[in-house]
N, C-alpha and C positions, 0 to 999 in steps of 0.2 A: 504494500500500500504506500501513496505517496500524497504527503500532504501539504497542500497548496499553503503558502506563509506569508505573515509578510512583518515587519518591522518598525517597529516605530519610536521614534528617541529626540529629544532636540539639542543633544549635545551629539555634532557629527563624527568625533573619536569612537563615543558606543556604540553609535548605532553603526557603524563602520567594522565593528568588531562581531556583533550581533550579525550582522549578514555572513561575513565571513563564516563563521559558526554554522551557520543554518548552510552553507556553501558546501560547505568540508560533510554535511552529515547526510549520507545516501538517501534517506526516505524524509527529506524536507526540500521542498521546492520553492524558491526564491521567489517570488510576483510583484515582490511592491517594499519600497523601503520611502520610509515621509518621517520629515522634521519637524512634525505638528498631527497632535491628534484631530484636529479638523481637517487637513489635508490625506490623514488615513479613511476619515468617515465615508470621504469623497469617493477613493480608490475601493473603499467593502461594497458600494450599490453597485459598482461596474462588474465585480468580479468575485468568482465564488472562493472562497477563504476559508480555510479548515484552521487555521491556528495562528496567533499573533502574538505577538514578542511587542511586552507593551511599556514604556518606561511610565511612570505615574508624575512624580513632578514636570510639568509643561504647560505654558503659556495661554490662556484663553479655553483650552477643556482639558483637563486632563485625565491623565489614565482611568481612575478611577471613576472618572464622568463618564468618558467613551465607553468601557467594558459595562456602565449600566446602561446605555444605549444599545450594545451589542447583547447584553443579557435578555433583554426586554424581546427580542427577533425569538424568541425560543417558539419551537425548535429547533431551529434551523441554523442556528447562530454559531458565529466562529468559537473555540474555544480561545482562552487566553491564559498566558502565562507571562506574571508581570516581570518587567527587570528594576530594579531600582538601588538607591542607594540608603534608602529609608527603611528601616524593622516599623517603624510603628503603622503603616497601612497595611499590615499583615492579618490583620482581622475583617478587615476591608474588602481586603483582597478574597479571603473568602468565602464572606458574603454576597460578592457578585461570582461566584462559580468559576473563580480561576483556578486554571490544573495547579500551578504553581507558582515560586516567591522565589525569584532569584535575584539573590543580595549583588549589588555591585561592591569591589571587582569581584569576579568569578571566572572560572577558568572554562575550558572545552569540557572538560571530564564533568564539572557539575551543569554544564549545559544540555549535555547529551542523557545524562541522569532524567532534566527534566524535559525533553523532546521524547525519548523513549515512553517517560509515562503519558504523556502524551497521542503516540502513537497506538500505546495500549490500550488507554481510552475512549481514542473513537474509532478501533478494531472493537470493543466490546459496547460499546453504543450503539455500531452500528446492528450487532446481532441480538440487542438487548434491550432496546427501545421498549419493547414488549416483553411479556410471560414468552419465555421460548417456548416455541411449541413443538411439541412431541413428536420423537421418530420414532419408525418400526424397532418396535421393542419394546419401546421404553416404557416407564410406568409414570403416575400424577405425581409420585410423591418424588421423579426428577426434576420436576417443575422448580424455575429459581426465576429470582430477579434479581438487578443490579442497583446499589444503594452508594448513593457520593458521602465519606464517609470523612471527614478531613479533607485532603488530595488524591484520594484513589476510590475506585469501585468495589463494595466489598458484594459478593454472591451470596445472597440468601436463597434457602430452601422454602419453600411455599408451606410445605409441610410442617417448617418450626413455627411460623408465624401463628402468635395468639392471640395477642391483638396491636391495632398501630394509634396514638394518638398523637395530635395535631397539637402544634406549638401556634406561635404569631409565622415564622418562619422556618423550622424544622418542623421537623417530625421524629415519634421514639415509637423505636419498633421491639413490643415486647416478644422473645422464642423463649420456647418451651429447653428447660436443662440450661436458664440462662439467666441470672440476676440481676445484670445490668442491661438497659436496654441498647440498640443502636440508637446513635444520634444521627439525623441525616438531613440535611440542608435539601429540604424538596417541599413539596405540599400535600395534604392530605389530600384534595381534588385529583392534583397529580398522580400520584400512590392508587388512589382509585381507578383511575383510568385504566392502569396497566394491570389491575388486579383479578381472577375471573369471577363474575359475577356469581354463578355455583356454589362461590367455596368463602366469597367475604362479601360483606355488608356495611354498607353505612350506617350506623343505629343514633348517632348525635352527630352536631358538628365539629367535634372533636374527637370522636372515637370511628375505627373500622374495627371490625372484630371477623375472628376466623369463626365458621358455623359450623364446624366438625369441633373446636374445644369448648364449645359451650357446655357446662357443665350441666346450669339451671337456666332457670324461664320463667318471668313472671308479661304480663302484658306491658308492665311497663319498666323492666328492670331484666338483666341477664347475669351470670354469673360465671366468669371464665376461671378457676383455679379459686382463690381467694379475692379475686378482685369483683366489683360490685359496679357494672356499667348502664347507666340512666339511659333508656329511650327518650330522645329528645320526640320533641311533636310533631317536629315536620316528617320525622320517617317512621310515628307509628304508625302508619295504615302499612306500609311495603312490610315492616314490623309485621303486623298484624297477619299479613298474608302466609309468612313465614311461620308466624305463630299455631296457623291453622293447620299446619302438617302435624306439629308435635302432640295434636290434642284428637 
């Protein structure tokens, strides 16, 4: 796989160095190098771009402006990984969905560190966007998805999933044999979408729940392990429809 790049910095030594880097490493493709994050916004409508090397302090928008206008394109939107000389937009960073945080100066060796994950990335994006679905052979409980987890995609099994509740902007995903839950920078809307409607439920606006670990069942309340989960109102009738199996 080769992915389309392109560079952005307004100091011309970095960004000079930056391209060079992305020149030297086989499976990234040079497109576009700009000395202003306005001047890159320009070159992303023209052309399709899988990955950007972004510096954050710069003049009139910078990195951290651009990558939430680039995040906002979701799906479809380029990934990013910042370069900088600053630790403290490191929580920043993310927050808008960057693979990664590369401190200036930094060498080849930790460049290629963070192109590979990268690369890894949207190799497993691309076959992951959704619940994979099943080949000859396989069984439901192969079924997994992909969870952004920190900087990387952690695999979960469908089958661990107990239940997932919704933050302001994460989401925790509680598994069975697991005490702590994932933390995962995405949406509960989101999480739904890729989840099969069969096997999980919406039951509040904060909670999805697996329907094979329900333990108990009240009409207005479920009961997964020890944990005690409220039917919000807006989904007890679909609730309710579910309910009429068990009775």
């Amino acid at each position: 796989m080769m992915l389309n790049c392109i560079a952005v910095d307004d100091e011309p030594l970095a960004l000079g160095l930056v391209c060079s880097f992305i020149e030297q490493t086989p499976f990234l493709k040079l497109t576009g190098r700009y000395l202003s994050a306005v001047e890159a916004l320009v070159g992303l409508q023209d052309n399709k771009i899988d990955l950007v090397f972004l510096d954050i302090q710069m003049p009139n928008l910078n990195g951290i402006e651009l990558a939430r206008v680039l995040d906002s394109r979701s799906p479809n939107k380029p990934r990013v990984i910042f370069t900088t000389a600053y630790n403290q937009f490191a929580l920043e960073g993310y927050k808008v969905d960057a693979l990664d945080y590369l401190l200036k100066p930094f060498n080849y060796e930790e460049f290629l560190h963070a192109a590979n994950k990268a690369l890894t990335y949207v190799e497993l994006l691309q076959r992951s966007n959704t619940v994979a679905p099943l080949e000859s052979g396989q069984h439901p409980e192969d079924e997994y998805l992909f969870l952004k987890i920190e900087y990387q995609l952690v695999r979960v099994a469908l089958k661990d999933i107990l239940y997932i509740e919704g933050l302001k902007d994460y989401v925790k995903v509680y598994l069975q044999d697991t005490e702590k839950p994932l933390l995962s920078l995405t949406s509960l809307k989101a999480l739904e979408e890729k989840l099969p409607a069969k096997r999980f439920m919406r039951v509040h606006r904060s909670f999805i729940v697996s329907l094979d670990k329900i333990n108990s069942i009240t009409r207005n309340a479920l009961q997964i392990g020890k944990v005690n989960i409220n039917v919000g109102d807006q989904y007890k009738e679909t609730f309710g429809q579910f309910l009429s199996k068990w009775i």
